[in-house]
Every structure is written in structure tokens, then in C-alpha cells.
Kinemage of the C-alpha trace (Angstrom):
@kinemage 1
@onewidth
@group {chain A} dominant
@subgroup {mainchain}
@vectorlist {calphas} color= white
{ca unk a 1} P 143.635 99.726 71.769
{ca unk a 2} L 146.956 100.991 70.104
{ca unk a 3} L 150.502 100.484 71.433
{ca unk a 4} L 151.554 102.953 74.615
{ca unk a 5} L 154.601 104.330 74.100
{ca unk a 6} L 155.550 105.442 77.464
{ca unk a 7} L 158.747 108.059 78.390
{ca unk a 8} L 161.605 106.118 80.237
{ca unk a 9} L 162.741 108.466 83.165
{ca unk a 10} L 166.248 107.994 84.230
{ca unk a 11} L 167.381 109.476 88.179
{ca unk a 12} L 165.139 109.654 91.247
{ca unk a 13} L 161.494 108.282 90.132
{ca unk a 14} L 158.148 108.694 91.071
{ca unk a 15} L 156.037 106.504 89.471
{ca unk a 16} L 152.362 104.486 89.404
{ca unk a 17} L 152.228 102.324 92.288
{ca unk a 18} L 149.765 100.386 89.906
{ca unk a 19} L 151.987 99.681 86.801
{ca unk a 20} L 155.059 101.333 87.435
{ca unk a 21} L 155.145 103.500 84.624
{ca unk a 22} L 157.784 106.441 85.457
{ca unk a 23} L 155.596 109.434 85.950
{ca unk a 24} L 157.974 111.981 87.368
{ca unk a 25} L 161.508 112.663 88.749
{ca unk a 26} L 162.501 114.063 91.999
{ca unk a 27} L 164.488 116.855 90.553
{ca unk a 28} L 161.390 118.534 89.000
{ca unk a 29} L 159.545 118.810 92.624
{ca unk a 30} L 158.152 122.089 93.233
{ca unk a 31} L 156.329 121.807 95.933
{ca unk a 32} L 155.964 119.217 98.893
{ca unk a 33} L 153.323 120.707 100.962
{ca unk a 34} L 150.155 120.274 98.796
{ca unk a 35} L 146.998 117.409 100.681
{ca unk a 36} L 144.818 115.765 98.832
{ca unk a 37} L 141.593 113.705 100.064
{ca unk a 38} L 143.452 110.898 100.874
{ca unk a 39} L 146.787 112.494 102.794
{ca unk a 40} L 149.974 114.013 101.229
{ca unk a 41} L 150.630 115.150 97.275
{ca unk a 42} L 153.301 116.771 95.607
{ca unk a 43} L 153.439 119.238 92.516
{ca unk a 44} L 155.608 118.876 89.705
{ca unk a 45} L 156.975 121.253 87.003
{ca unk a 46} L 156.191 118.419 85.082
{ca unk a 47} L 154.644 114.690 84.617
{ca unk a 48} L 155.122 112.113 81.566
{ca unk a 49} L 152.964 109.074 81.085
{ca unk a 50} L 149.751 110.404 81.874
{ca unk a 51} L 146.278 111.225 80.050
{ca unk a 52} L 144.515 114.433 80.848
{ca unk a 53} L 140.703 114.165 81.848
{ca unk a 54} L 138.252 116.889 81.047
{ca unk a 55} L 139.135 120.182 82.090
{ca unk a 56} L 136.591 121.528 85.158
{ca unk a 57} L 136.423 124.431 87.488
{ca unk a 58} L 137.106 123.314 90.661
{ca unk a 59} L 137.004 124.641 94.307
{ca unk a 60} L 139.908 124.202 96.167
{ca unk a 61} L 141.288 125.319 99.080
{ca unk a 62} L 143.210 128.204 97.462
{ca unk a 63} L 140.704 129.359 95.529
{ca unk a 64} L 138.604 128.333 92.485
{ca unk a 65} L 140.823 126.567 89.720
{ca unk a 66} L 140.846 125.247 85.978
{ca unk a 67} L 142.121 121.508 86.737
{ca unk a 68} L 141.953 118.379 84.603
{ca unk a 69} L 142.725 115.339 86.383
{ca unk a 70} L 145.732 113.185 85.455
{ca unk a 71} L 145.486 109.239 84.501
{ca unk a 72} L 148.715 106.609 84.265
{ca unk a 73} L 148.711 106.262 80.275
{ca unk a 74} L 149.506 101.902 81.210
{ca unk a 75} L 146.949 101.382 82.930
{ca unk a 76} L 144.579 104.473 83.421
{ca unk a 77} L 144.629 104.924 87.313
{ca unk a 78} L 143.654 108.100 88.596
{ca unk a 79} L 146.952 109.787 89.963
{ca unk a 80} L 146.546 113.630 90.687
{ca unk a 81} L 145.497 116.481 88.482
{ca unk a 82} L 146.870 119.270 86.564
{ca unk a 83} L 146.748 123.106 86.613
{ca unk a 84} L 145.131 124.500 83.459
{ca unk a 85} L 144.373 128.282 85.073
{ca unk a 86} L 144.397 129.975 88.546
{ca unk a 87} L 142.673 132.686 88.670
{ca unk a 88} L 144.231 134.624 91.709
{ca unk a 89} L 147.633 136.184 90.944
{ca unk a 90} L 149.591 134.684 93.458
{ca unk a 91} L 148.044 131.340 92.241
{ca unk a 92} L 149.163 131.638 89.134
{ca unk a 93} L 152.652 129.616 89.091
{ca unk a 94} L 150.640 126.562 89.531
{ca unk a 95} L 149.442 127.065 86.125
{ca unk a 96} L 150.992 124.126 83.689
{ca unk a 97} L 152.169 121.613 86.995
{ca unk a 98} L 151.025 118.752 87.905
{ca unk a 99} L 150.023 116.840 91.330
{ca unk a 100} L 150.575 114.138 92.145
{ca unk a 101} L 149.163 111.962 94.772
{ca unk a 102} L 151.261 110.333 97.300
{ca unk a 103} L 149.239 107.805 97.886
{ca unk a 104} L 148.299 106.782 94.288
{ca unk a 105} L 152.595 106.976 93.427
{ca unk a 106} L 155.736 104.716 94.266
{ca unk a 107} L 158.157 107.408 95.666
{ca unk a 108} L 162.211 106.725 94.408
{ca unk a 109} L 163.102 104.215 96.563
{ca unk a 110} L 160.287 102.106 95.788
{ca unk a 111} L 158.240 102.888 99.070
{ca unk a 112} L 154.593 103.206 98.639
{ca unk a 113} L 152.966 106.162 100.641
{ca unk a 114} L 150.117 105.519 103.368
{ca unk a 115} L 147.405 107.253 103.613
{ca unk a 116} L 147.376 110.091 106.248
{ca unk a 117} L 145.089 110.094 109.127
{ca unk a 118} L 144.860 113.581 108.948
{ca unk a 119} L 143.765 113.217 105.416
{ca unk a 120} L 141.564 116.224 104.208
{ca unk a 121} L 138.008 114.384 103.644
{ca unk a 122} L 136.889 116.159 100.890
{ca unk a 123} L 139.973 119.143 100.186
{ca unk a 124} L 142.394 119.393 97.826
{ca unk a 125} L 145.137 122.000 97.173
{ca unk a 126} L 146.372 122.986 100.614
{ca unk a 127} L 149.658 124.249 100.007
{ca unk a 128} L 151.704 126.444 102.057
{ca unk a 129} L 154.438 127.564 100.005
């Protein structure tokens, strides 16, 4: 395997609760009010450090979506996904952001999320902007 050269992020950071490799800053939070199967996620105008998986159609609570899931370039944990197409209009400003998972991220202050008893068991995507 090659060298990772991984994006420093300087300011409020999200990053892999694995590794610690920065993955986002709180400035670029769009959203706050997205679930995930295991509890609370957040989407992002944008995410460094991180590998896209195939892209798949995918059923979500909003609506069918083109979605490739997101990996931690360090060390190749699964942290959220990202939005390739929606295909209803007022789904479409999802289109090019990224979620990520609380409880797969070390928020700012270096807290790791729990997961949520009212997790969704199998959902994703239930925002409520």
C-alpha cells in the first residue's frame, strides 16, 4: 500500500473516532437532523480524508437516492455516505454532501457520540430540514 496523504483541518473538527484523521469541520455543517441505523448523523457541504465506495441506488426515507458510502482514507472504517443524485426536486441540495455518522466520528471537543436508543433499525436519511 502507498503513502496516505491525508488533509490537515484546522478549527472545530470532526473526525474518525478510529484513527483520528480530520474528516470535517463544524463550520461546513448543513444539516443536524439527519438518523442513521445506529442514532444521530450530520451532513456536510463537504468531507476530506475519505474513500468513496461503489455508487448504489438506495431507499431511504426521503425517497430513492444515488449514494456511495464514505470510508476514513487511514484506516478504512465505514463513516457515512455521500449524495451522488436525488431524484426528487426538493431533494436535490443533498446532491454532492456528505453524512456523516455520529456514532462512527469524534465530534470537536473530542467526545465520542453514543448510540441512540431510538436508533432507526434499518433507516437512513430522516431529515427534517
Amino acid at each position: 500500500m502507498g503513502r496516505i496523504f491525508a488533509v490537515t483541518l484546522e478549527g472545530k473538527i470532526y473526525s474518525c473516532k478510529h484513527c483520528g484523521t480530520h474528516l470535517a469541520l463544524s463550520e461546513d455543517i448543513v444539516s443536524k437532523s439527519f438518523q442513521c441505523k445506529h442514532g444521530k448523523a450530520y451532513l456536510f457541504s463537504k468531507a476530506v480524508n475519505v474513500t468513496l465506495g461503489e455508487k448504489v441506488e438506495r431507499m431511504m426515507m426521503t425517497g430513492v437516492h444515488v449514494v456511495a458510502d464514505i470510508f476514513c482514507v487511514r484506516c478504512g472504517s465505514m463513516v457515512g455516505w455521500k449524495y451522488e443524485m436525488a431524484y426528487e426536486k426538493n431533494q436535490k441540495y443533498k446532491e454532492g454532501k456528505s453524512v456523516l455518522e455520529c456514532f462512527k466520528i469524534s465530534g470537536p471537543d473530542g467526545s465520542h457520540y453514543c448510540v441512540s436508543h431510538e436508533a432507526f433499525p434499518g433507516g437512513i436519511d430522516a431529515d427534517d430540514i
